[in-house]
C-alpha positions in Angstrom: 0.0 0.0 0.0 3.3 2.6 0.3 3.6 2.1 -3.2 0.2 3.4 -4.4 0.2 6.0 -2.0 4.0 7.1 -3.2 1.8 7.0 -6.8 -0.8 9.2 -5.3 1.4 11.7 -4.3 3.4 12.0 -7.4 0.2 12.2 -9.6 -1.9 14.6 -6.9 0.7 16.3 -5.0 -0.3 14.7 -2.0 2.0 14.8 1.2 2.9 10.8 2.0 2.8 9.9 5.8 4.5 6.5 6.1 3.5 4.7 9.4 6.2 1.9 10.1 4.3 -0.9 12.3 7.2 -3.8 12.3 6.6 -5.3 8.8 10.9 -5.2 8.4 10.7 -7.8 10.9 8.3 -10.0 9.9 8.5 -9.4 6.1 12.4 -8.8 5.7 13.1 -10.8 3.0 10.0 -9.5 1.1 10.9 -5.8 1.9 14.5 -6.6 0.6 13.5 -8.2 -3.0 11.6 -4.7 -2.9 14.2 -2.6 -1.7 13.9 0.2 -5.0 10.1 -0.2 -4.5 10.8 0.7 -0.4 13.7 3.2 -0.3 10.8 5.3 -3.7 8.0 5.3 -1.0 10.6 6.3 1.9 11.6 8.9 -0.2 8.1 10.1 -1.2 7.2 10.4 2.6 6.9 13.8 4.4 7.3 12.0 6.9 8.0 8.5 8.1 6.0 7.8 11.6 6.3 4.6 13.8 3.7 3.5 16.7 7.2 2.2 18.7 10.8 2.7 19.4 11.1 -1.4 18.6 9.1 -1.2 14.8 10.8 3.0 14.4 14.2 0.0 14.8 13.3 -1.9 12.4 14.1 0.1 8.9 17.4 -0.3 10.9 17.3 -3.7 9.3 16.8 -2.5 5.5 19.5 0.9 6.5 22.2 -1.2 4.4 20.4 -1.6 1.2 18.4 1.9 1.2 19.0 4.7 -0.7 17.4 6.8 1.6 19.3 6.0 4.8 18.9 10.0 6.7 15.0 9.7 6.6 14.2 9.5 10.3 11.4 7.9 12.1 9.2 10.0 14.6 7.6 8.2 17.4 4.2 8.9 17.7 2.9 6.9 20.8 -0.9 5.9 20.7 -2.8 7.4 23.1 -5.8 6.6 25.5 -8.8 7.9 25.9 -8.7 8.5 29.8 -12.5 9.1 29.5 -13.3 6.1 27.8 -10.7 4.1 30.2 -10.7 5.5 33.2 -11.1 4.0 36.9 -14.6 5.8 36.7 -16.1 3.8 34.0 -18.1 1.0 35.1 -16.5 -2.7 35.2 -19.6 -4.6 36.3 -20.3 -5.6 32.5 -17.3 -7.2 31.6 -15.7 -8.1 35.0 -19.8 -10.3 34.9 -18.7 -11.6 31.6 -15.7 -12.7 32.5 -16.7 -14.2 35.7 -14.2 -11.9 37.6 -15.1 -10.8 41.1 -15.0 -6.8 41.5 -12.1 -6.9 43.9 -9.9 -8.8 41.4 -7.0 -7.1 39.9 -7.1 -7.6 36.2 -4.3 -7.6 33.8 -4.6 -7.1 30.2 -2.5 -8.5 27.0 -3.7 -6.8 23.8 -1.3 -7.8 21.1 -0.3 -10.3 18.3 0.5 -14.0 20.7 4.2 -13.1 19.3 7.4 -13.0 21.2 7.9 -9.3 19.9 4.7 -8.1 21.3 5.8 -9.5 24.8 3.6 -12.1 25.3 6.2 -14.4 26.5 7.3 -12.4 29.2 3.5 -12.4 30.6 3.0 -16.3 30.2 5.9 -16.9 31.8 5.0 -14.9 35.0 1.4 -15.5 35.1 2.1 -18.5 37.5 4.2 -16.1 40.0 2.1 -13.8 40.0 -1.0 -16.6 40.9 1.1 -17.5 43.9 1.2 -14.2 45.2 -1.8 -13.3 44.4 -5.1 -16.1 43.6 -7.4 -12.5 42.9 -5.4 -11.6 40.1 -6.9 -12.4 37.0 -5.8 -12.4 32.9 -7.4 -11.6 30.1 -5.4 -12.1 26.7 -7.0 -11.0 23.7 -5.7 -10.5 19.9 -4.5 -12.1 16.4 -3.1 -15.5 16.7 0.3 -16.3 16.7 3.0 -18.6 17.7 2.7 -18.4 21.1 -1.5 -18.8 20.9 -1.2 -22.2 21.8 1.1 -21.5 25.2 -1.1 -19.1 26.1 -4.7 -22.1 25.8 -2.4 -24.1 28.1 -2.5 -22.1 30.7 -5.3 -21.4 30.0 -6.2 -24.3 31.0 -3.8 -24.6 33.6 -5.1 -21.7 35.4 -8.9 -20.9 36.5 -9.7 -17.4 35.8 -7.4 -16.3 32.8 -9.8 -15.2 29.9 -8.4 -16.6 26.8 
């Protein structure tokens, strides 16, 4: 999709933003076969954005082979909506759905189940943080991924993780 919007902007005058969400990492071979097609939308960009410090890292992968090595990426860190998700908003809904009891502490995972997103880090505390703590309780939610199946096992491992 760089590509067409690098077209756009050559044919309307459009400014390009380029939003950088990891795809050098998981697609680095691809984005390599393509590396005139990449460094012509880099190039095209006003300016080249990035959700993260790890995916802004990752053109560092495709640096060598560009042609457009001093474009920099900005960090532009997603925001919340502290009205929307805020202590003041009422939990009874989900915390019902999920069979949660309204003094459990509940931790979220919202993510790919990938070892980049940090998944693996969580799964591998979860039990800790049961034995410490039987009120704390897990929800993990998002696109599959290698570590979806770790995270059914304990799963079923564990009563009261949301899977």
């Amino acid at each position: 999709s760089g590509i067409v919007g690098a077209w756009l902007r050559d044919d309307y005058g459009l400014r390009l933003v380029t939003t950088i969400f990891g795809e050098f990492y998981s697609q680095g071979e691809r984005h390599r076969r393509a590396i005139r097609e990449v460094g012509y939308v880099f190039s095209s960009s006003a300016v080249v954005l990035s959700c993260s410090k790890h995916c802004a890292d990752s053109k560092k992968l495709l640096d060598s082979c560009l042609v457009v090595r001093e474009k920099n990426v900005e960090c532009v860190y997603y925001g919340v909506d502290l009205d929307r998700f805020s202590p003041t908003v009422d939990t009874k809904p989900i915390r019902e759905l999920c069979g949660f009891d309204p003094e459990d502490l509940v931790v979220l995972f919202v993510g790919r189940m990938v070892e980049e997103m940090g998944l693996e880090i969580l799964l591998g505390a979860i039990s800790q943080v049961l034995e410490k703590d039987e009120n704390v309780r897990f929800i993990i939610a998002g696109a599959s991924g290698n570590l979806t199946e770790n995270a059914m096992a304990i799963s079923d491992d564990h009563q009261g993780l949301v899977f």
